[in-house]
N, C-alpha and C positions, 0 to 999 in steps of 0.2 A: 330249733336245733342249738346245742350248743358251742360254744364260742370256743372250745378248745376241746380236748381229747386225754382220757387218763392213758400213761403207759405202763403196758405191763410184765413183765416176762414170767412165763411159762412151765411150769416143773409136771410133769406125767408122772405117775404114781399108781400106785395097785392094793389096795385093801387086801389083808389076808385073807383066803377064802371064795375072795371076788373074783371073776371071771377079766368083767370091764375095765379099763384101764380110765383113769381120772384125769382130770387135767385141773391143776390148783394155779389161780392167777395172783402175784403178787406185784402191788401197786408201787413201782419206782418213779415216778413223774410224771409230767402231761408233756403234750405237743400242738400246739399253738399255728394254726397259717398262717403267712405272712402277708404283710398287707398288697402284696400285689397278687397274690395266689398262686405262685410259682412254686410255694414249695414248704416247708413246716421248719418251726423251730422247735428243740426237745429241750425241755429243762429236766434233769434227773435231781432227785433228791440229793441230798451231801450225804456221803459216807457209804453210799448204795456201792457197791461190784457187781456189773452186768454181764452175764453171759450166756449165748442160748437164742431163743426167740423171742421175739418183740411183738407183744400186741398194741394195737393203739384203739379203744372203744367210748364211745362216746360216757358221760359221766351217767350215774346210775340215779335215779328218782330216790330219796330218802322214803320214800313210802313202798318202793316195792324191796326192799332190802329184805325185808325179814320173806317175804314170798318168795323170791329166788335163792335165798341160802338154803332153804329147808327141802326147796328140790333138787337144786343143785350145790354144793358146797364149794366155795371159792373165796381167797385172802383176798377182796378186792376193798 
């Protein structure tokens, strides 16, 4: 597992045509435990404005990048 966590918030969206509602994740920082495990630290990018939902998800494997974009499409 890894040692820290990407954060991400959230924007719901609708293809024309489409029925399903999408969900696009865009990557503004990680969130780190702290060393006693009480509780996380969040670094955000500079210059980032956050507002909305917060996901926190573990980081992605470079080799399955291109597998999960092509089934699901996400800014991550």
């Amino acid at each position: 597992m890894a040692n820290y966590l990407d954060l991400f918030v959230t924007r719901k969206y609708q293809i024309e045509g489409e029925i399903k509602e999408r969900t696009q994740y865009v990557k503004i920082g990680a969130c780190f435990p702290h060393e006693n495990d009480a509780g996380f630290g969040i670094a955000i990018m500079e210059g980032v404005s956050v507002s909305g939902n917060l996901v926190a998800l573990p980081p992605r494997d470079k080799s399955d990048d291109k597998k999960s974009r092509s089934a699901n499409p996400v800014s991550r």
